[in-house]
C-alpha positions, -999 to +999 in steps of 0.1 A: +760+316-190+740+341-211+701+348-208+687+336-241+652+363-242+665+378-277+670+343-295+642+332-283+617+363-294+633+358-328+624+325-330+588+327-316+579+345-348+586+318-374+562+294-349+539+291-376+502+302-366+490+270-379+507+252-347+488+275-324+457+258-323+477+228-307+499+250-283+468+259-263+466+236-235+501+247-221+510+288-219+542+307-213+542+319-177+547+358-161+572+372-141+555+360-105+542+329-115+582+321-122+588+342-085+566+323-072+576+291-085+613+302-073+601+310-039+587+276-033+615+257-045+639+280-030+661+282-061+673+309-085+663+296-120+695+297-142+685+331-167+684+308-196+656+288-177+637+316-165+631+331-204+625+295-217+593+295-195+582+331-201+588+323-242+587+292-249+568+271-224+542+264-244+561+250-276+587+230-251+561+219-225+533+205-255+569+189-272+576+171-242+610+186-234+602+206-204+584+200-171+552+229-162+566+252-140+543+235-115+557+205-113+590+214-109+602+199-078+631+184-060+646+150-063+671+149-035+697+175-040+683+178-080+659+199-099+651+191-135+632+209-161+645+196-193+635+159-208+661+143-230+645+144-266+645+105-272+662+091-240+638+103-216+664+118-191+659+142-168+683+171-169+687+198-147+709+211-119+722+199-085+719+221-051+752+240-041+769+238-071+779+264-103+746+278-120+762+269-156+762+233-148+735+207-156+732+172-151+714+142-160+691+112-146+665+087-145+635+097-124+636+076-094+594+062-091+594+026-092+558+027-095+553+058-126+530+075-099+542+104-113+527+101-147+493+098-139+492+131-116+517+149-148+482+133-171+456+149-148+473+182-152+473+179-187+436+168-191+429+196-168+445+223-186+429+214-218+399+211-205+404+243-194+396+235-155+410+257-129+402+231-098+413+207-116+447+214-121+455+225-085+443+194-075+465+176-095+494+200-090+489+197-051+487+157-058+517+153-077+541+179-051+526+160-024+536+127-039+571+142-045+574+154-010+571+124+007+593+104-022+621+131-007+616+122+031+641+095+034+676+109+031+689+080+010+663+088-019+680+097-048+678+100-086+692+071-106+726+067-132+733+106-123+759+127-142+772+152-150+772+170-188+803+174-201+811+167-239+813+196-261+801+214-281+781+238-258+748+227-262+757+191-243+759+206-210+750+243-206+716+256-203+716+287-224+725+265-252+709+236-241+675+253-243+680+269-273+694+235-293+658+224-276+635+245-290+654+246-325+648+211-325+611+216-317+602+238-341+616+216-368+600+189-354+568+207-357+572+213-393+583+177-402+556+159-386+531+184-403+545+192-438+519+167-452+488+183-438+503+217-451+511+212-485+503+242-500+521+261-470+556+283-487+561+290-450+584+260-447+608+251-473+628+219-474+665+216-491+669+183-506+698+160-482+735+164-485+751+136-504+772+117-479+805+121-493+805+162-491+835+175-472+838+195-448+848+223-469+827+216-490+802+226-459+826+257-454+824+272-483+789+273-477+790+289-441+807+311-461+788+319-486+753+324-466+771+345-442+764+376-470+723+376-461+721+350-430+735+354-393+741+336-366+710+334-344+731+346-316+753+374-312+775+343-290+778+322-315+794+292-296+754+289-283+740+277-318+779+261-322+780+225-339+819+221-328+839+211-355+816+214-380+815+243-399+779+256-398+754+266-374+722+252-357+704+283-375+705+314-390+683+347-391+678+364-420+697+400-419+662+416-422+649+387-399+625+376-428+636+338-427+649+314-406+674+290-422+682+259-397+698+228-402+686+194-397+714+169-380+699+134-386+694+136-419+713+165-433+693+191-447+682+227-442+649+244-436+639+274-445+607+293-424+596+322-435+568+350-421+552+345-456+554+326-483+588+331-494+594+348-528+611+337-556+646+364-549+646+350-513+645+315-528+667+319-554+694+332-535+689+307-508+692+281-531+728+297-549+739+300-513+737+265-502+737+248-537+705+231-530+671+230-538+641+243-518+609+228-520+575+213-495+587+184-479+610+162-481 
């Protein structure tokens, strides 16, 4: 398992500044609110976890793909501090066992007490009242605590992550697939309200029938001005298929990633991206760059 501090600082500056604004209510969190956090829970956060919170809590926590570090709390023998993008699942890891393992669940509260003490923090922190978030962080560990007392309570449809590639079941590449999947997520859902923004570059889709040479030769081909995000690569790995979740630029001007569902890349920039950088982005990959989809 690898700490995940430099990928993450690379990609904190292609967050564009005009998501900021809606970043506010949540933050990233210091070195002793994280000790302190550890203390109470008497855990070790995995490394990967521990830099997620101090870089990217505030992009994963607004997303809804990662529990405040207040709220992080026991669930019989099982932390979680990841949400499932889609499904909903908690995943996170079980007392006692390897620190490289994570696993997944549904949140045992019959009665979704726990939402409305997670949407009193929220209103809180937004609202920017101090006393009103410990209140609701006291209400919500108070609820959990007494959910734990009876030694039978446990999490439901628990199991383990196994399938490759990497980021199905380890945290450093977990977290990382997480907030590679947030920024982009970011971009798509405001490309429209940005239209004159060269910050963010869309390719147009890959035709269905392309090979998977066809994708190799690209890998290839990039591999001349673009990197792997990670000096491991098998973190940003897609398995068998031949390129990578993302890409820095060698001079880390651009971020190239690639969108799964449908295929496509995207291209962020610090800048507007100039017309060399496009054009050889767009020889590279054989595609076309342009706002939106």
């Amino acid at each position: 398992m690898y700490a995940i501090e430099k990928e993450l600082k690379i990609l904190r500056q292609f967050i564009s500044p005009k998501h900021i604004e809606g970043l506010k209510r949540w933050k990233c969190y210091s070195e002793d609110e994280i000790l302190a956090a550890e203390k109470r829970l008497h855990v070790k956060l995995p490394f990967p976890i521990r830099d997620i919170y101090r870089h990217m809590a505030d992009l994963l926590v607004t997303s809804g793909y990662l529990r405040p570090l207040e709220l992080l709390h026991w669930e019989g023998k099982y932390l979680g501090f990841f949400v499932a993008p889609g499904e909903g699942d908690i995943i996170g890891i079980k007392k006692g066992t390897a620190s490289g393992d994570l696993y997944a669940w549904e949140e045992n509260d019959p009665k979704d007490m726990a939402w409305e003490y997670e949407d009193e923090l929220a209103d809180a922190c937004e609202a920017g009242d101090e006393e009103g978030k410990r209140k609701a962080v006291a209400a919500y560990q108070k609820y959990w605590k007494k959910r734990n007392i009876p030694l039978i309570h446990v999490p439901l449809n628990i199991h383990k992550l196994e399938h490759e590639p990497r980021f199905n079941h380890a945290p450093d590449a977990y977290g990382l697939f997480l907030v590679i999947h947030a920024i982009r997520e970011w971009e798509e859902m405001t490309w429209r309200e940005h239209a004159d923004d060269r910050t963010c570059l869309f390719s147009v889709f890959f035709p269905g029938e392309f090979s998977e040479e066809h994708f190799q030769k690209i890998a290839d081909r990039i591999k001349d001005d673009f990197k792997s995000l990670s000096d491991h690569p098998e973190l940003t790995s897609l398995g068998d298929f031949p390129l990578q979740m993302a890409y820095v630029h060698k001079n880390q001007d651009a971020l190239l990633i690639l969108g799964q569902e449908p295929v496509c890349f995207m291209l962020l920039t610090k800048t507007a991206a100039g017309s060399d950088l496009l054009e050889k982005v767009q020889e590279q990959t054989g595609l076309a760059f342009h706002v939106g989809f």
